[in-house]
N, C-alpha and C positions, 0 to 999 in steps of 0.2 A: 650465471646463465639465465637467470628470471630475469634480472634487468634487463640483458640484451635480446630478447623474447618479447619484453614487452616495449623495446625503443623500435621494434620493428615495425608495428603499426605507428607510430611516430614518425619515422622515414617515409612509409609505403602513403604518407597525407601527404609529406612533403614532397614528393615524388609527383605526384598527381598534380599539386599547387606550379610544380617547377617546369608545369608546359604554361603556365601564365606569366613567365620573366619577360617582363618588360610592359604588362599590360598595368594599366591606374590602378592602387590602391583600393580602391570599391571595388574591383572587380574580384581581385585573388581574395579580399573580404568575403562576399557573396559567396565566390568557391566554397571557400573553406566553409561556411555553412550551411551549404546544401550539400557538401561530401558529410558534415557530420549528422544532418537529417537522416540520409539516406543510408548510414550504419546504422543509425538507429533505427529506423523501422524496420532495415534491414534483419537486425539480431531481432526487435521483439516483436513483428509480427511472426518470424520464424518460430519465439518463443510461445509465443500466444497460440500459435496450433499443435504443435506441442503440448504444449498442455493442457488446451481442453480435449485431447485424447488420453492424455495420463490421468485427469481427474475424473473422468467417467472409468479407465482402468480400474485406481485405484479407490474407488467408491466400488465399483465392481465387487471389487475383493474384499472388500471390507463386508458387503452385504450377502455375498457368497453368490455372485452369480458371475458370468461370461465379463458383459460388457461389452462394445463395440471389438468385435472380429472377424467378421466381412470383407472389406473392402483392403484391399494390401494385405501383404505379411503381417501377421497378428492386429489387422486393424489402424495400424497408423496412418493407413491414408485416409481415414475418414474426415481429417479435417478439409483433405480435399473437396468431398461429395458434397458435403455440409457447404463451403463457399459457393459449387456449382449451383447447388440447392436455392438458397438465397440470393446469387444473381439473379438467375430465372423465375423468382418468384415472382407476380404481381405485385405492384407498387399501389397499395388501397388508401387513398386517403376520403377520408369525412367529406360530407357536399358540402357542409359549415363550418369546416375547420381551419383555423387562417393559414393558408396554406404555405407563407413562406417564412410564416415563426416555424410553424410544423415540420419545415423543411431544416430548417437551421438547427434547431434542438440539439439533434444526432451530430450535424458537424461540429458543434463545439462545443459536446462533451467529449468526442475523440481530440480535436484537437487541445485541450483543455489537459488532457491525462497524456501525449505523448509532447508537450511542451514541457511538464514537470519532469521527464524524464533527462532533460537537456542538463542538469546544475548535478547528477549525479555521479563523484567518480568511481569509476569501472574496475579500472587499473591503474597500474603506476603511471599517471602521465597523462591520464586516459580519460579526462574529463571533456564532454564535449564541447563544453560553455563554460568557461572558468571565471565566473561575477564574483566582484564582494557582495557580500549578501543574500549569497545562491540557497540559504534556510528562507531568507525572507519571500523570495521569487518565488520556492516551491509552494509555500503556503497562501502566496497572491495572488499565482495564476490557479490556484487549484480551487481555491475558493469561489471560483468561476463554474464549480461542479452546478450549483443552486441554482446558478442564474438556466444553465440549459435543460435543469428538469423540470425549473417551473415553465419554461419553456415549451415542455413538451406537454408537462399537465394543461398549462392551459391554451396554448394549440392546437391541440386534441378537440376540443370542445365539447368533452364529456364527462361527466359527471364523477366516475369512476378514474380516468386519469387525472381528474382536479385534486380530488380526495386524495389518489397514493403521491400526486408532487407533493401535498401540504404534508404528508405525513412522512415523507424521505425529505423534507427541509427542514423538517422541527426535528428527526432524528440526526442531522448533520449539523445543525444550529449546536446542538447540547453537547454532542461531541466533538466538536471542534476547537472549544473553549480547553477539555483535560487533552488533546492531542496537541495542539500549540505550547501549553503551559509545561506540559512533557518533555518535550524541548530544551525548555528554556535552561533547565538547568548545565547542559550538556553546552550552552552557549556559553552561560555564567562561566563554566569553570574552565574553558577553552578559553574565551572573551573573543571571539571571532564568530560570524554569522556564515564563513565560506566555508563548502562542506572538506576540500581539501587541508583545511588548517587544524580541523576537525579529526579526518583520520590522521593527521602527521601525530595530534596529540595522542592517539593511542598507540604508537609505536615501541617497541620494547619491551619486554618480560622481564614480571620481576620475580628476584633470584634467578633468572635465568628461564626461567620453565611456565609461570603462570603470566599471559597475556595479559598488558593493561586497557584492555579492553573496559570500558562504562558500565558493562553488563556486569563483571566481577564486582562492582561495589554496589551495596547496598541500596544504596538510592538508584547506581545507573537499573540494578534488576526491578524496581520497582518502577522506575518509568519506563521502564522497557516494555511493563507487561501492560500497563497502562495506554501507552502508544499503540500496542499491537491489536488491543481490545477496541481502543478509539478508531485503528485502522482497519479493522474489520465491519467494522459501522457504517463507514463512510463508504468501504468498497462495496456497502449493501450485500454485503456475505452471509449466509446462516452461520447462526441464529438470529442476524438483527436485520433478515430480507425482508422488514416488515412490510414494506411499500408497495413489494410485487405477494404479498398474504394473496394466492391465489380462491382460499375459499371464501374471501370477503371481499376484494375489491379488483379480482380478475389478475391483472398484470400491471397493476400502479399506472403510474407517468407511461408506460408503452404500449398499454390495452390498443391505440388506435393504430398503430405501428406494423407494419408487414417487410417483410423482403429484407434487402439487404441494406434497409434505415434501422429493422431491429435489429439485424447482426450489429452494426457499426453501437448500437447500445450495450450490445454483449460485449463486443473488440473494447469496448471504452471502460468497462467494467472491470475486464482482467487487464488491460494495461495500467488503470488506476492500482490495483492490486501490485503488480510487478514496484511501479513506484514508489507503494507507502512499505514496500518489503525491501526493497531497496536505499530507502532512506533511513528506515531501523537499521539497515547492516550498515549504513555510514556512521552513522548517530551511536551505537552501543556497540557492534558485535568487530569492533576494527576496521569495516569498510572492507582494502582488500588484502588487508595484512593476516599472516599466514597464524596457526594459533599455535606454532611451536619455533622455534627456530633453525633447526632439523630439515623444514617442511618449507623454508622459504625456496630452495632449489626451483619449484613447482610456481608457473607464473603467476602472477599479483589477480589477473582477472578471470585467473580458474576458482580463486578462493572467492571471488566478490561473488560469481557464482553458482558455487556448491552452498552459501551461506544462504545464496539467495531463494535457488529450490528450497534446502533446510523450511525455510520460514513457509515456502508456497505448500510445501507437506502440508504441514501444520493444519492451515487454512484450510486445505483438502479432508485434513482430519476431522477438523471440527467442525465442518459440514457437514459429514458421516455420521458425525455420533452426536451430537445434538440438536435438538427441538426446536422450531421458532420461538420467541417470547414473545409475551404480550408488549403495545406499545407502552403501556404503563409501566409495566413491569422494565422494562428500557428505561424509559425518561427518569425514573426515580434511583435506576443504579447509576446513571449520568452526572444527576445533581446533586445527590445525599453522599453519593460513594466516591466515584472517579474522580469529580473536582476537589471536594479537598485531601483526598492524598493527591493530589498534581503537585495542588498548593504544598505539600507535605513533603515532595523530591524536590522542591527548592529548598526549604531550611535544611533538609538533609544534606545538599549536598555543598550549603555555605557551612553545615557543622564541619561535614570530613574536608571542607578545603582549608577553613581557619586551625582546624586540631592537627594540621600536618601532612593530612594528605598520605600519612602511615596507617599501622594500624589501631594508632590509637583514632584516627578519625574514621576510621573502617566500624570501629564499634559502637560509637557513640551518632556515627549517621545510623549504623542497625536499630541503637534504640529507639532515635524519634520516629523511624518509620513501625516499629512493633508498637509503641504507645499508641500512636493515632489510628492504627489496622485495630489495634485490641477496642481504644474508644469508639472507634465508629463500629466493628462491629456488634456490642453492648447496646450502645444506640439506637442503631439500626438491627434491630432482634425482629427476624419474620417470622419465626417460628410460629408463632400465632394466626399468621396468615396464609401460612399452608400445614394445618391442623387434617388431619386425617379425614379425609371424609366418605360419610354414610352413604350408602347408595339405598335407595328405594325402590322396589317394583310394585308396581300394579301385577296382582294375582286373578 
């Protein structure tokens, strides 16, 4: 019943394709990817207000207060008011500010974050862009984030948005490097770059009951957590929103920004998010394969998801309960920490692929990952530099 569920949006493309019989080649080409554009912005701009209504909910609740419940039944339509809002906004730009870098910034950081969304499959079938090499695409259109916020810092033509682009480039420079390398292992042990060949590889339970999901083994859990930390950096999410630090440098890269050029840096921000949470569920947690065998009745792209919120929680979460860091305090868990366990989930996971890929390699990938977690943290001992400290008053 899940296959024939999910062959149905398969038909209902082909369907659509099947009023262009007889039109060139390029043409019903073109089709078909401006129908699979227009899903996709279709599901995650729908996703994206959504959400920034559950995330003010659910920080709501976290902090013990209301939260948006005004506008609509319990509030959901606030993403409404919010878009009306920043249409209507005044468009403010700088009298010195070059006005069509200024202008461009915002278009292609959205387009930037809903092109990565194109190589991700959904569903059984359900991929909208099927490339070899669709890990490589994601990671080369994305890397494109840089170019439009130094874009914007120095379009802006001020001081304050120069400052937070250099400072959201050096924090996406260092983490970029364990968010790649994180990867790679998942690549190694597959030996395919297309993200379809990927989940095919986690297919099946073993004894019946425990998913072979990446994340079940030692290394995939360690690069999982690695990835999801790296991905939270780059979506400039708290704790690592160091860029937008509004008691030091206003609003980073968007200080010059009004109307709805800032919203489209917000829209770029949580679509970026949906993506790096979306490629971890291809990458470790099965893609859209179900976590029991019982449960595959229920269709392939309800699981991709329920995995998918899963992760966006999270993200919500740890918004909620933790602190900004310092940018120091950042850069030095980037290079001392995150890079070499990256380095550390590749040998792990050439150990468990050469010892069997059982459980004798299940343990001996655990060890090298506890030796090198125990020596680096030994290492890297901070105790020392967050020592208790004294307060003094003037009396």
């Amino acid at each position: 019943m899940s296959k024939s569920i999910d062959q149905a949006f398969v038909h209902a493309k082909q369907w659509l394709l099947s009023w262009l019989t007889g039109s060139p080649g390029w043409v019903v080409q073109v089709a078909s990817i401006l129908i699979n554009i227009f899903m996709l912005l279709a599901v995650f701009l729908t996703l994206f207000a959504l959400i920034s209504v559950l995330e003010r909910k659910i920080l709501a609740r976290m902090q013990n207060r209301y939260g948006p419940n005004r506008v609509g039944p319990f509030g959901l339509f606030q993403p409404i008011a919010d878009g009306i809002k920043m249409l209507i906004k005044e468009d403010i730009v700088p009298a010195r500010a070059d006005k069509i870098v200024h202008f461009l910034a915002p278009v292609l950081i959205a387009a930037v974050a809903i092109l990565t969304l194109g190589v991700i499959p959904y569903g059984r079938n359900m991929t909208p862009f099927t490339i070899d090499g669709g890990i490589l695409f994601f990671f080369a259109v994305g890397s494109a984030t840089e170019l439009a916020v130094f874009m914007a810092g120095w379009g802006s033509n001020n001081k304050f948005s120069m400052l937070g682009a250099m400072r959201a480039i050096a924090q996406m420079f260092s983490y970029e490097l364990p968010l790649i390398i994180s990867v790679l292992p998942v690549v190694m042990v597959v030996g395919s770059l297309t993200p379809d060949r990927i989940v095919a590889a986690q297919a099946g339970y073993t004894y019946g009951l425990v998913p072979r999901w990446f994340a079940f083994t030692p290394w995939g859990a360690a690069a999982f957590i690695l990835f999801s930390v790296s991905g939270l950096v780059e979506s400039n999410r708290t704790p690592f929103d160091v860029p937008e630090g509004e008691s030091e440098i206003v609003a980073g890269h968007m200080t010059e920004y009004s109307g709805f050029k800032y919203a489209t840096f917000f829209m770029a921000e949580y679509i970026g998010m949906f993506a790096v949470s979306g490629l971890a569920t291809t990458l470790f947690l099965g893609g859209w394969h179900a976590p029991a065998r019982i449960l595959e009745i229920i269709p392939s792209y309800v699981w991709f998801f329920v995995k998918l919120g899963a992760l966006l929680f999270v993200y919500i979460w740890v918004r909620g309960t933790l602190p900004r860091t310092r940018i120091d305090q950042m850069m030095n868990f980037a290079w001392k920490f995150m890079l070499p366990m990256a380095f550390t989930c590749i040998v792990a996971a050439a150990v468990w692929h050469y010892a069997g890929r059982g459980l004798r390699g299940w343990l001996w990938s655990l060890v090298v990952i506890a030796v090198v977690y125990t020596a680096l943290s030994i290492l890297l001992d901070t105790k020392r530099k967050f020592a208790p400290r004294v307060y003094r008053f003037a009396e």
